[in-house]
N, C-alpha and C positions, 0 to 999 in steps of 0.2 A: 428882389434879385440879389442873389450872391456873387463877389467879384472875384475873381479868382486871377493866377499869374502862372500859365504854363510854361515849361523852359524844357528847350532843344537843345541835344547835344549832336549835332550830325556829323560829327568827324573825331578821328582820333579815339583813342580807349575809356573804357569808365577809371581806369587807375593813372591815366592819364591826368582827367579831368579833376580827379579826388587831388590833386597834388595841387593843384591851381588856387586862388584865392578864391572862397566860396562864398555865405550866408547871402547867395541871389536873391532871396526873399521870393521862393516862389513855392506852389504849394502841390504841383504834379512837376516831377523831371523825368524824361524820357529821351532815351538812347536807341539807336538800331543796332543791328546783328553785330555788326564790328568791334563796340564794343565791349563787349564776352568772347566774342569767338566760339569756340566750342565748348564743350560742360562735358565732361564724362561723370555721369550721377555715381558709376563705384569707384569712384576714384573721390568725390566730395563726401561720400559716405564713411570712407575708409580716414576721411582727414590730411589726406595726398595732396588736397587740392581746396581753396576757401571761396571760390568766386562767389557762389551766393553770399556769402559772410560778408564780401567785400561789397556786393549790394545793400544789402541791410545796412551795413556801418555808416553809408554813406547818407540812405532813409535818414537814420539818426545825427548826423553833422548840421545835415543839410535841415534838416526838421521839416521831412514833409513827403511826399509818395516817390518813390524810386522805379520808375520802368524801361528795363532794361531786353530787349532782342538778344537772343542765344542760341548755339546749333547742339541741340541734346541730343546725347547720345547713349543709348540705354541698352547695352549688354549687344552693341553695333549696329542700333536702329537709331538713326537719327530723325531728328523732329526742327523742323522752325517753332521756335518759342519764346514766349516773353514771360521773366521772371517779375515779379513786382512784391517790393519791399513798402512799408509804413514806419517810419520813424523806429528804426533800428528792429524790426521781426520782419521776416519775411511771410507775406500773406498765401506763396503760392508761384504755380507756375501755369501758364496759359498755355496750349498746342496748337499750330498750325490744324485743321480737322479737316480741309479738303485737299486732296491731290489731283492735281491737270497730269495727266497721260503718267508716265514712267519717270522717273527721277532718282535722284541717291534720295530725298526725304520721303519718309512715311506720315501719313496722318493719325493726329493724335484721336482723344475722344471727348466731343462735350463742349462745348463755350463758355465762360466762367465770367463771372460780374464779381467784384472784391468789393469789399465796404472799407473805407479808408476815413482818414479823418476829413478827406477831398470829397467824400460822397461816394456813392457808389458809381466805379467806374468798373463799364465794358472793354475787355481788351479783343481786336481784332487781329488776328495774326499772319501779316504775310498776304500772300495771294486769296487770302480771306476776302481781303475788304472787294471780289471780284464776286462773289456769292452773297447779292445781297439780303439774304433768307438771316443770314448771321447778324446783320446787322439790327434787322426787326424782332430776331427772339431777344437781342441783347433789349433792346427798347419795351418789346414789350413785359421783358420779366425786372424792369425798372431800373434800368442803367439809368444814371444822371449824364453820364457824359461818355462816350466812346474814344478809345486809344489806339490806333493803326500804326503796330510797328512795322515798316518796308525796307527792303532794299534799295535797289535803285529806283526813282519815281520818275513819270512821266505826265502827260497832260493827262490820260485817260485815269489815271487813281486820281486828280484831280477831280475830270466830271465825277467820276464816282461818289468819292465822299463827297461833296456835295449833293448829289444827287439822293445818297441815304441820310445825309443829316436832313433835307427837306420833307421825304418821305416819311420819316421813322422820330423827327420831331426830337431827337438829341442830337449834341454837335459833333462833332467827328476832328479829331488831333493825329494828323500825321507828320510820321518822324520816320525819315531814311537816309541815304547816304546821301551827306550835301545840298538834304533839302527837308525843310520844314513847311506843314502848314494847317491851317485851322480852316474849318466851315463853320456855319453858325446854324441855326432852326431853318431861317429864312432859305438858305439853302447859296448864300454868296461866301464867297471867300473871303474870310474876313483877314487872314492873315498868309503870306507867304514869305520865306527869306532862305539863303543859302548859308548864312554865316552860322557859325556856331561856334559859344553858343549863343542862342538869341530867346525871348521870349516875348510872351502875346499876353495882353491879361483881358478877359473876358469874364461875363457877366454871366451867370447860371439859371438860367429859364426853362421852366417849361409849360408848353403849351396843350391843352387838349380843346377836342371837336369830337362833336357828337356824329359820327358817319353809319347812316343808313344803305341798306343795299336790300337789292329783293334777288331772289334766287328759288329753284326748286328744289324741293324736300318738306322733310317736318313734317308729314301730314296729323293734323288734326282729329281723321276720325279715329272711333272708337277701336283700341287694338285685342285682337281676340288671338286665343290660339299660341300664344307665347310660354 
């Protein structure tokens, strides 16, 4: 097993936190929506604007995976998102992809698994971690560990991620406003705290089982006439 040291920033801005005394010695750091704020992608294309830059910079300070919640906004479609940097590059940016009824945000396309020097981590976005089909494609297309950025959290994201890190056999890290916390395989809460920042340092497992099921179809005989 690999030991790892996750760190929560659940209050305040990432340029806030950059200002602070740093080298936490941890090897994933993760932020909610707050702080970025909002992103206008032609406004960072144009050089108007550095917020990813300012993620990345800090990947590279800190020495180690950068994940940050942000409200993209792309020529007036905005998206719930999380950007994630690797020791000064940025690897990419993750969408929100389900929308509940009418809303100002749109959904994105796709679920993305990053390969970092942390492993390959699933990011789950937002009212994502409510669908848990996302949870199991992240798992089964070989996420080592899952990343739930939220807004405000309650008990019920709580069963939740537990409930998918038990099912889907990877652990599940969430980060929202004011509140931090981790599940483990087993499917208990291994970690919760409000302070930020705070972090949890955990061991990297995984487990497989062979599961059988009977069902109809497939038939066996001879196929003619194709």
């Amino acid at each position: 097993m690999i030991c790892m040291r996750m760190g929560f920033v659940t209050g305040g801005t990432l340029e806030e936190y950059a200002k602070r005394d740093k080298a936490r010695g941890q090897d994933i750091l993760s932020f909610p929506f707050q702080a970025l704020g909002e992103v206008f992608y032609e406004r960072e294309l144009r050089g108007e604007t550095s917020i990813f830059e300012d993620v990345a910079l800090l990947s590279k300070e800190e020495k180690c995976v950068v994940i940050s919640g942000c409200y993209t906004n792309a020529h007036g479609m905005k998206r719930k998102s999380a950007v994630v940097a690797d020791r000064g590059r940025i690897l990419g940016v993750s969408d929100m992809v389900n929308r509940i009824d009418a809303g100002d945000f749109t959904c994105g396309a796709g679920v993305k698994i990053f390969d970092t020097a942390a492993g390959r981590i699933g990011v789950i976005v937002a009212e994502d971690l409510y669908f848990p089909r996302i949870a199991e494609t992240l798992s089964v297309c070989g996420a080592e560990l899952t990343v739930c950025i939220f807004e405000e959290c309650g008990g019920i994201e709580q069963v939740l991620m537990r409930a998918e890190a038990f099912l889907y056999g990877v652990p599940v890290f969430l980060c929202g406003y004011g509140f931090a916390a981790a599940a483990d395989i087993a499917g208990k809460l291994a970690f919760s705290s409000p302070a930020s920042p705070c972090s949890f340092e955990f061991s990297r497992e995984q487990e497989y089982h062979l599961v059988e099921t009977r069902r109809r179809g497939f038939s066996r005989r001879k196929k003619e006439g194709f």
